[in-house]
MARMARLUM-179506 format. One record per residue (C-alpha): residue number from 1; residue in one letter; z, y, x. Coordinates in steps of 0.001 Angstrom, whole numbers, plus 500000, padded with zeros to 6 digits. Layout:
BEGIN
> NUM/A/Z/Y/X;
...
This chain:
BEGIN
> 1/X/500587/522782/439730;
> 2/X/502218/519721/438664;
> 3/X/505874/519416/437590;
> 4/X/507210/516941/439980;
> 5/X/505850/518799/443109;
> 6/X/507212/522372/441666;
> 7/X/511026/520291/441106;
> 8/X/510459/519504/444918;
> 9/X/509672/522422/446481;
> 10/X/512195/524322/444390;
> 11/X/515204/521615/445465;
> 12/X/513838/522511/449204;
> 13/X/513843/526235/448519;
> 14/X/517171/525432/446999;
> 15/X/518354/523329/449896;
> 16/X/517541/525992/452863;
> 17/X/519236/528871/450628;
> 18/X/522740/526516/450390;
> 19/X/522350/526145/454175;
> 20/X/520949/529279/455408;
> 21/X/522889/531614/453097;
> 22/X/524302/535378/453717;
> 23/X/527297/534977/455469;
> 24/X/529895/537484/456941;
> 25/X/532155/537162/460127;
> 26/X/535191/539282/459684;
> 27/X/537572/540215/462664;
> 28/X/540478/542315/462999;
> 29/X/541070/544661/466146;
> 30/X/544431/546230/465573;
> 31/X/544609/547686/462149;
> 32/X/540884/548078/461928;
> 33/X/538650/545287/459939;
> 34/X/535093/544705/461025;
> 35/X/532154/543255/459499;
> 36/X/528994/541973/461065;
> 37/X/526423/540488/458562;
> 38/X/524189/537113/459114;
> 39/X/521282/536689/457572;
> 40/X/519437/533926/456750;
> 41/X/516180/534965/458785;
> 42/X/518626/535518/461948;
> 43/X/520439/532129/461380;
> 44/X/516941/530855/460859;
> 45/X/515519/532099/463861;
> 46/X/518497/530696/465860;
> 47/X/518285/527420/464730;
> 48/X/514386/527641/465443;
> 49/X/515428/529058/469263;
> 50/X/517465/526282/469763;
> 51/X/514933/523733/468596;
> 52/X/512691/525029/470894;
> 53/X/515081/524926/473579;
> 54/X/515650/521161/473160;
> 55/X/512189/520551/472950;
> 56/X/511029/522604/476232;
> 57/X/513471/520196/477591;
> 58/X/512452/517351/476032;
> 59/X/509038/517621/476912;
> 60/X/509768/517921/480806;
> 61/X/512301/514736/481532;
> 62/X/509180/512542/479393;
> 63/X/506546/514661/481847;
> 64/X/508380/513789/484997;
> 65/X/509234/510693/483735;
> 66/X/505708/509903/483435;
> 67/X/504477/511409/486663;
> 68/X/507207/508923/488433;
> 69/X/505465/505745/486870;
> 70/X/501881/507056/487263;
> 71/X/502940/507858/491424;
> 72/X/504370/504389/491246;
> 73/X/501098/502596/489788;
> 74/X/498881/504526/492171;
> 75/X/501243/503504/495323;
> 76/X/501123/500029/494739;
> 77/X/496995/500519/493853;
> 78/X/496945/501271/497646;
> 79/X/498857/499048/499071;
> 80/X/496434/496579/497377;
> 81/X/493412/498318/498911;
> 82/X/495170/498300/502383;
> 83/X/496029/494504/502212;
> 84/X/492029/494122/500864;
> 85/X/491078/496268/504069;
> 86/X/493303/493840/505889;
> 87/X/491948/490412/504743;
> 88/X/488150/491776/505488;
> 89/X/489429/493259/508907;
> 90/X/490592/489318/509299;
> 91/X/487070/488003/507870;
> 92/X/485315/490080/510197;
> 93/X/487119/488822/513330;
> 94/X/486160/485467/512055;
> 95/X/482834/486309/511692;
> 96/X/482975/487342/515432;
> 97/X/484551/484844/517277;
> 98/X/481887/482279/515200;
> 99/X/479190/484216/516024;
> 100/X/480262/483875/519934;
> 101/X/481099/480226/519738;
> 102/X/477518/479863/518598;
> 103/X/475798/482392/521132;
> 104/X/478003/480229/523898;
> 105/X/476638/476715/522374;
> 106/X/473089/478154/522841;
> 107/X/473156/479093/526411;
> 108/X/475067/475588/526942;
> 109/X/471712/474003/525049;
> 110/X/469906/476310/527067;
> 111/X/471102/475610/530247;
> 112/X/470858/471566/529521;
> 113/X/467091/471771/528623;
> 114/X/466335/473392/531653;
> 115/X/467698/470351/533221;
> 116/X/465963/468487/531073;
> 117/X/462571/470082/531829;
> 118/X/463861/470115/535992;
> 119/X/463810/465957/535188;
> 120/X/460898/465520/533205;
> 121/X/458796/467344/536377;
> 122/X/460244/465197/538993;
> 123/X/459296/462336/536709;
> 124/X/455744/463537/536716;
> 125/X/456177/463518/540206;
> 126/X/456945/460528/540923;
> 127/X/454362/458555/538315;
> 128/X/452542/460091/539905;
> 129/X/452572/459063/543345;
> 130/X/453198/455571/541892;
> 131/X/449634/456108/540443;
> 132/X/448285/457184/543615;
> 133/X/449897/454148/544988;
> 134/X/448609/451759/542369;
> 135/X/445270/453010/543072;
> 136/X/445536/452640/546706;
> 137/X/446780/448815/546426;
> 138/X/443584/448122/543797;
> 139/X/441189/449074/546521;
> 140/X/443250/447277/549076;
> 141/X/443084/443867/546544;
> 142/X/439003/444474/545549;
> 143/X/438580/444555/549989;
> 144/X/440508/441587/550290;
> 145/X/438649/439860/547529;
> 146/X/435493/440867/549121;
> 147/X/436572/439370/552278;
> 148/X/437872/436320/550943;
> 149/X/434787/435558/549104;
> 150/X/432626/436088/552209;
> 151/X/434926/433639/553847;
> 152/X/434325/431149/551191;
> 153/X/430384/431750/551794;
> 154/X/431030/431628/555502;
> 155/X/432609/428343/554935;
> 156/X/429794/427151/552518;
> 157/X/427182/427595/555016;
> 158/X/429334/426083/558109;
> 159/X/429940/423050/555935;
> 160/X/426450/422753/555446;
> 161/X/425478/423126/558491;
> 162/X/427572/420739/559384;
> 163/X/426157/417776/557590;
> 164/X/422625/419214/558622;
> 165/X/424023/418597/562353;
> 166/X/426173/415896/561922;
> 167/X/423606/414275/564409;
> 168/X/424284/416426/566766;
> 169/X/427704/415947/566643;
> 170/X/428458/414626/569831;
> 171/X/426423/417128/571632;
> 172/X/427989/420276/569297;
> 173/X/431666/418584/569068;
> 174/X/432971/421455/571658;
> 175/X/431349/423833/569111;
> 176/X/432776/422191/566117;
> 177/X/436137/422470/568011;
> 178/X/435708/425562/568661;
> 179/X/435215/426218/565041;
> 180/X/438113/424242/563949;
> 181/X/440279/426683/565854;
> 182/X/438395/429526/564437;
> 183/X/438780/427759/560966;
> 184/X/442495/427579/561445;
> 185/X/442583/431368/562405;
> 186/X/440773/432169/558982;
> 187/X/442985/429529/557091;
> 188/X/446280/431306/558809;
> 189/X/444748/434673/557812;
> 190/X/444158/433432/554124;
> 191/X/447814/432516/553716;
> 192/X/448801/435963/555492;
> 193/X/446378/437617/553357;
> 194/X/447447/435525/549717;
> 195/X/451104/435973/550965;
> 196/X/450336/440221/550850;
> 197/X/448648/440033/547915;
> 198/X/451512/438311/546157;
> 199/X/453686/440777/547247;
> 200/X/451216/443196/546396;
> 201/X/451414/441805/542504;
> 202/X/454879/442103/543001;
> 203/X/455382/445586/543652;
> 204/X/452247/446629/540954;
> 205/X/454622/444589/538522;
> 206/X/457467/446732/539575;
> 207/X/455687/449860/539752;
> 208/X/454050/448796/536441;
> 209/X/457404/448649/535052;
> 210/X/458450/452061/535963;
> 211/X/456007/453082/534293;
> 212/X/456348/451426/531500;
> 213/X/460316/452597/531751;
> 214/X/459449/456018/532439;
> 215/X/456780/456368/530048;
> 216/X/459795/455333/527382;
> 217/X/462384/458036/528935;
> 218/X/459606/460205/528918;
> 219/X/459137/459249/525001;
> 220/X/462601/459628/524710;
> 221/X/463097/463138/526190;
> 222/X/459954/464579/523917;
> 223/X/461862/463186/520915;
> 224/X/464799/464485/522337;
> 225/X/463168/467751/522807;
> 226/X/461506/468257/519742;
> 227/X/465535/467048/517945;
> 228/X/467130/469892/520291;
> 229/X/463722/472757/519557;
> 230/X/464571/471909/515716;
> 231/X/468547/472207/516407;
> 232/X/467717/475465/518084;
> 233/X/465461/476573/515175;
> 234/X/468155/475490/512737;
> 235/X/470981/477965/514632;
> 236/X/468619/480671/515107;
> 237/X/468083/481173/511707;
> 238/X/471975/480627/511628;
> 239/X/472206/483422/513725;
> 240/X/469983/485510/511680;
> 241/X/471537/484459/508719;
> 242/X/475142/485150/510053;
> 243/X/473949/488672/511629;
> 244/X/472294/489668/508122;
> 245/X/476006/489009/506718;
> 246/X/478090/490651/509310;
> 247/X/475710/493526/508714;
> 248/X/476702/493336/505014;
> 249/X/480265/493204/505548;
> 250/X/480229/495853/507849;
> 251/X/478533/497989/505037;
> 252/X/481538/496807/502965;
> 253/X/484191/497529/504981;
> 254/X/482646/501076/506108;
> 255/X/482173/501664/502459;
> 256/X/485776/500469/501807;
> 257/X/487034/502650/504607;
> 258/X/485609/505845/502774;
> 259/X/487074/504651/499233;
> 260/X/490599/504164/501211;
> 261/X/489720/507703/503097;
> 262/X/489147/509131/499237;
> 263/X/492453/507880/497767;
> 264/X/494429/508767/500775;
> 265/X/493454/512432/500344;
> 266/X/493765/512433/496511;
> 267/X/497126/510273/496925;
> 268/X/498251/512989/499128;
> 269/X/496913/515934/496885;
> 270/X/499409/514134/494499;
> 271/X/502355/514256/496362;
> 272/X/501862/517950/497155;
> 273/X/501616/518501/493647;
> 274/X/504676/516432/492849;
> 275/X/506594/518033/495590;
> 276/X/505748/521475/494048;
> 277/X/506640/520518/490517;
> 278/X/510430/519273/491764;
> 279/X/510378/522212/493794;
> 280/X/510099/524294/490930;
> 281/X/511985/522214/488732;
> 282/X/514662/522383/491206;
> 283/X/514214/526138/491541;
> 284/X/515166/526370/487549;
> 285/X/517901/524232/487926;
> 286/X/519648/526505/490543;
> 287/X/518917/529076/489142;
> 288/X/520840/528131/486053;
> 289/X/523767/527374/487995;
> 290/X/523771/530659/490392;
> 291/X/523696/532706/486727;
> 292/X/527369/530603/485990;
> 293/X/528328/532607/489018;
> 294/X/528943/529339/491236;
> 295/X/527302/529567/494922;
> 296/X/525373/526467/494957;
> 297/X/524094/526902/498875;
> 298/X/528303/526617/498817;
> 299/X/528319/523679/496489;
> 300/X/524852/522132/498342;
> 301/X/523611/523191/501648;
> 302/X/519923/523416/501695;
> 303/X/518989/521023/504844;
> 304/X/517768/522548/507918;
> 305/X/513983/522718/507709;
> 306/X/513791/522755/503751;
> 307/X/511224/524889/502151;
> 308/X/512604/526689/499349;
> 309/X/511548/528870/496671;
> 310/X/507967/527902/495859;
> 311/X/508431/526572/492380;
> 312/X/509185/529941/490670;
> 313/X/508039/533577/491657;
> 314/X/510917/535058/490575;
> 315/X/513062/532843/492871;
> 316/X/513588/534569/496324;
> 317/X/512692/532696/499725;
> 318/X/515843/531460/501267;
> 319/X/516511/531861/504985;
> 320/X/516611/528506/505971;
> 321/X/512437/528452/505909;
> 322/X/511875/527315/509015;
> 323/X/513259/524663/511385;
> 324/X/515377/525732/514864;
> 325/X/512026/524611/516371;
> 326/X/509850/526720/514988;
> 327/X/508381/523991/512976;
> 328/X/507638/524798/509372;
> 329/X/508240/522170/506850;
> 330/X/504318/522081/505599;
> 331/X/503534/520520/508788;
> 332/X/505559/517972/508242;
> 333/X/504299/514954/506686;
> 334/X/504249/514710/502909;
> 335/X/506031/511584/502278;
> 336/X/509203/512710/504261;
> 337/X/508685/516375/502608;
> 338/X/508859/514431/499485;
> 339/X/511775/512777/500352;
> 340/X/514040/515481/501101;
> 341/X/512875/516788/497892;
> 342/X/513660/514257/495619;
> 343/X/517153/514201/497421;
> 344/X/517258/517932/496377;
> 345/X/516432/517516/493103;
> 346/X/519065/514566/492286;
> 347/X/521715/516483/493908;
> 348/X/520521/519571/492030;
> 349/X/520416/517537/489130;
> 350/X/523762/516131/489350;
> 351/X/525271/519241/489782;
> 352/X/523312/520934/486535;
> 353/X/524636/517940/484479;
> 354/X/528300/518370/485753;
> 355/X/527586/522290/484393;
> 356/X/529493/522905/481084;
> 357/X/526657/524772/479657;
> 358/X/526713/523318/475766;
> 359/X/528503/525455/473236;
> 360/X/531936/523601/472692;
> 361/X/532242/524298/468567;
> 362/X/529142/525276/465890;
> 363/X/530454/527421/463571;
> 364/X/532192/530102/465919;
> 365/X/532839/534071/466766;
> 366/X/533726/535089/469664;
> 367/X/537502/536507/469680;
> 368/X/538146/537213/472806;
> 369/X/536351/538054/475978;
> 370/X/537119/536471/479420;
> 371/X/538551/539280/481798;
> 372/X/541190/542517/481262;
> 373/X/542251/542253/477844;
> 374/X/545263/543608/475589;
> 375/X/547311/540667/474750;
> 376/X/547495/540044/470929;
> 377/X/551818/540014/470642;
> 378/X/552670/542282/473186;
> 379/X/550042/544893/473014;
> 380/X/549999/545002/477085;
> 381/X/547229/544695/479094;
> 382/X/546757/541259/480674;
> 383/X/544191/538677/482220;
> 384/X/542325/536332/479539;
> 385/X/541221/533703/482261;
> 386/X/538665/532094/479116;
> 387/X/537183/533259/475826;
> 388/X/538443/532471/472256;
> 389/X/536127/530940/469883;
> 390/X/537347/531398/466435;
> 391/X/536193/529218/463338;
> 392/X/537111/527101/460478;
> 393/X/540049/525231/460891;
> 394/X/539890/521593/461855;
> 395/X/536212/521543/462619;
> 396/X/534891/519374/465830;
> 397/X/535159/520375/469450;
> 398/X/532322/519031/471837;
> 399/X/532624/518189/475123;
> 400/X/530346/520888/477283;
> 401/X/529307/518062/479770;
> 402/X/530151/515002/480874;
> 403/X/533739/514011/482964;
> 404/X/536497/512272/482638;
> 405/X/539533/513464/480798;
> 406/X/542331/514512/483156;
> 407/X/545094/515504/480482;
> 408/X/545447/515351/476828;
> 409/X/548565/516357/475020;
> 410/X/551367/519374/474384;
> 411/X/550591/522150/477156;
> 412/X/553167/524965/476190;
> 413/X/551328/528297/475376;
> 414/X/548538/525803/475330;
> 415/X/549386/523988/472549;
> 416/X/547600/520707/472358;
> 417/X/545379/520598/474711;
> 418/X/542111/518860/476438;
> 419/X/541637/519257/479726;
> 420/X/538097/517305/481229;
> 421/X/536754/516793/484639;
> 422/X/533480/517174/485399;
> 423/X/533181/516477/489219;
> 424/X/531680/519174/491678;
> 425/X/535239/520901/491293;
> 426/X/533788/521771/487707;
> 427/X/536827/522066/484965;
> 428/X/536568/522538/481522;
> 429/X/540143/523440/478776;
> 430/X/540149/523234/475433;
> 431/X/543605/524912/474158;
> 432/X/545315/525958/471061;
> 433/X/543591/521934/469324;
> 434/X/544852/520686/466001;
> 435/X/544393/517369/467189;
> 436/X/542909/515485/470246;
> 437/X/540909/512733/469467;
> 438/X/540741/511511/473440;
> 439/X/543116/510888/475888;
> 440/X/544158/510579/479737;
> 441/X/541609/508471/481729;
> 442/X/538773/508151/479155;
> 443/X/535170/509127/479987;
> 444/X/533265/511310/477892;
> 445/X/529752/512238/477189;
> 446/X/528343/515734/477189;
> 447/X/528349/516602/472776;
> 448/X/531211/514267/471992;
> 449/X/533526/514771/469709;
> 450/X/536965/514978/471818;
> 451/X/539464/517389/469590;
> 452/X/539512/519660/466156;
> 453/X/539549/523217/466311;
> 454/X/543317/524364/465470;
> 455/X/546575/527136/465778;
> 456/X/548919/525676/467683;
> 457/X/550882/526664/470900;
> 458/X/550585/530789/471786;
> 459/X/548309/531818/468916;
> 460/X/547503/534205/465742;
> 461/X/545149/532294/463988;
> 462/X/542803/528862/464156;
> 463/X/540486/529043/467374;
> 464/X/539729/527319/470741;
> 465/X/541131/528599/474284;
> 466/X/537884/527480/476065;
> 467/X/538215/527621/480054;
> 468/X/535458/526882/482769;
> 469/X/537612/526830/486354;
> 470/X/535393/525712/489567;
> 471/X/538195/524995/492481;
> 472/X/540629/526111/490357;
> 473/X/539523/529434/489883;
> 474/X/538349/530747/486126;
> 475/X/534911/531441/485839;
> 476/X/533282/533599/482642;
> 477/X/532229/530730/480061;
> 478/X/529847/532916/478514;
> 479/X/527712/532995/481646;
> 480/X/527245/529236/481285;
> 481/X/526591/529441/477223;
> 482/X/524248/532654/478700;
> 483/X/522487/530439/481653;
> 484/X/519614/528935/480191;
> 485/X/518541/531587/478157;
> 486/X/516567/533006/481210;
> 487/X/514969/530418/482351;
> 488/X/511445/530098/481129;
């Protein structure tokens, strides 16, 4: 082994044997001396008891500490997921009213290319009878040229026969007369028949151009056709396209749904657990302050409906269990179950931390019980309303909790004296002090140094007068220095 580490460990060995060395508390009951003998395992084994006690306690503020911020991140994880549910809820609706905007723009486009098609026949129609009618004025024209030209070969062979009998002219000038008249006839007739046949062109010109114009709508409502069959190809594989999606996103919001559904039931699996981990917690806490001897269903009512007694099986049910309605609490939702716990707990909490339960000196015996005792001048039997913790002169006095200090001075049999407030009707004295190191008004922390242990006023030798009073009445301050011992 080397050197240096053997010096070490022997200065340790050394160190724990100055600190943790034999040591003898002596007190005197009348004229008889007692002994009682420490030894260094015992004062090691309370110093280990009350390390563990600090760390038990420790180790539960940091685990509920941590189980408030992990609720916390997981609450505001779903309120994201609900406002995501929202905004695809809002998508979808979009989706919708598109998806009818477009099914009512294809019956509109239907509708109009019926019409369309409702034209386009009567169109048909009438070219046509304007064919028919074309047809019937061409035969008309090829009669009429037939006749004309026989006329003109009529004519041909009168005017020939004519000259041939221009030598009988005198003796045919009735008949030539007579065929004057008849020429005049066929010449009237000619101009009749050239005067129908120009208004003959004139209406094939007109019917010609309908046709022509009709042949161009017609081009024009094929092209438009084909534009309006290509616009309704175009939003029909919109509509596909847009169904295929709305198919998707129902798929998405479905599957969202059952995620939401999922943390909703583990969310609430984590609030029962919570609200059975304050219950118990809360349980504890009581229970520490109902071993002090104070009534806390006195100090806090337990509200009407409040399930109690579920954190610890040692704890009994309380009577309150069920509502005046018959209603139990579990079927009550969890976030307002929750609620009334947390309430519970603080003003549990608050009422354990206004609970003088800290020892108020270290190195101390105790002198004097609380209750019937024989008083140390007289010898007579009287009431010790607190205990006396005897020590070393001048060493520190603690405060047992937090409060504010409500007197600090010269208190007659007192002596100098602290007196500290702790709220809750929760009092705490400190009497017989060789000095205070507080005074009227201040506010104190539970472990601070507020006097040093002394012999003044009413007493035989150096100790504290320590008194709990609740209301005004004394309590036993060993049952709070006793209180958390039996608490697992």
């Amino acid at each position: 082994m080397i050197p240096g580490e053997m010096s070490v460990s022997r200065r340790i060995l050394r160190f724990l044997s100055t600190c943790f060395s034999e040591r003898q508390i002596i007190w005197r009951v009348g004229s008889e001396t007692r002994y009682l003998r420490l030894s260094p395992q015992t004062q090691i084994a309370c110093v280990a008891g009350w390390a563990v006690l600090t760390g038990l306690i420790s180790f539960h503020v940091v685990g509920f500490y941590i189980q408030s911020n992990a609720i916390k991140a997981q609450s505001r994880s779903i309120i994201e997921a609900q406002s995501a549910y929202t905004t695809l809820l809002d998508q979808v609706s979009e989706y919708q009213l598109s998806v009818m905007g477009v099914t009512r723009d294809l019956k509109e486009t239907e509708a109009h290319l019926r019409r369309l098609f409702s034209q386009n026949e009567a169109l048909k129609q009438d070219l046509m009878s304007t064919e028919s009618a074309l047809q019937m004025s061409e035969r008309e024209r090829s009669r009429i040229t037939t006749d004309s030209s026989e006329l003109g070969d009529q004519l041909h062979l009168l005017g020939r026969e004519l000259r041939r009998m221009s030598s009988k002219n005198t003796a045919l000038e009735t008949h030539i007369n007579s065929l004057r008249g008849h020429l005049e006839l066929v010449k009237n007739e000619k101009a009749e028949i050239a005067a129908e046949r120009a208004a003959l062109d004139d209406r094939l010109w007109r019917l010609h151009n309908d046709l022509q114009g009709s042949m161009a709508r017609n081009s024009q409502l094929e092209g438009n056709l084909d534009s309006i069959k290509a616009d309704l190809r175009q939003v029909l594989s919109e509509r596909r396209t847009i169904i295929s999606k709305n198919t998707r996103l129902g798929r998405r919001v479905e599957s969202l749904e059952a995620t939401l559904a999922e943390t909703r039931t583990r969310h609430a699996a984590n609030l029962e657990r919570l609200n059975e981990q304050i219950h118990a917690r809360t349980d504890v806490l009581e229970s520490i302050i109902q071993r002090t001897g104070i009534n806390i269903d006195e100090l806090i009512p337990i509200p009407n409906g409040m399930l109690r007694g579920q954190g610890g099986p040692f704890i009994p049910l309380h009577p309150d269990f069920f509502e005046t309605s018959g209603q139990r609490e579990a079927d009550q939702p969890i976030d307002l179950r929750l609620d009334d716990a947390l309430a519970r707990w603080q003003q549990v909490r608050d009422v354990f931390l206004s609970m003088p339960v800290v020892v108020p000196v270290k190195n101390y015996y105790v002198a004097s019980r609380f209750g019937r005792r024989r008083d140390p001048f007289t010898r007579r039997w009287a009431r010790h309303e607190g205990i006396d913790l005897a020590g070393p002169s001048r060493q520190p006095i603690f405060a047992t909790a937090s409060g504010r200090v409500t007197f600090a001075g010269r208190n007659g049999a007192y002596g100098r004296m602290v007196e500290i407030d702790h709220g809750h009707g929760v009092v705490t004295r400190y009497g017989h002090l060789y000095r205070a190191y507080v005074k009227r008004g201040d506010r104190v922390m539970v472990g601070q140094k507020i006097a040093a242990l002394g012999n003044t006023g009413r007493s035989t030798g150096p100790h504290v007068h320590y008194e709990v009073r609740y209301k005004g009445k004394p309590l036993d301050p060993l049952k709070f220095l006793r209180a958390t011992r039996h608490v697992q």
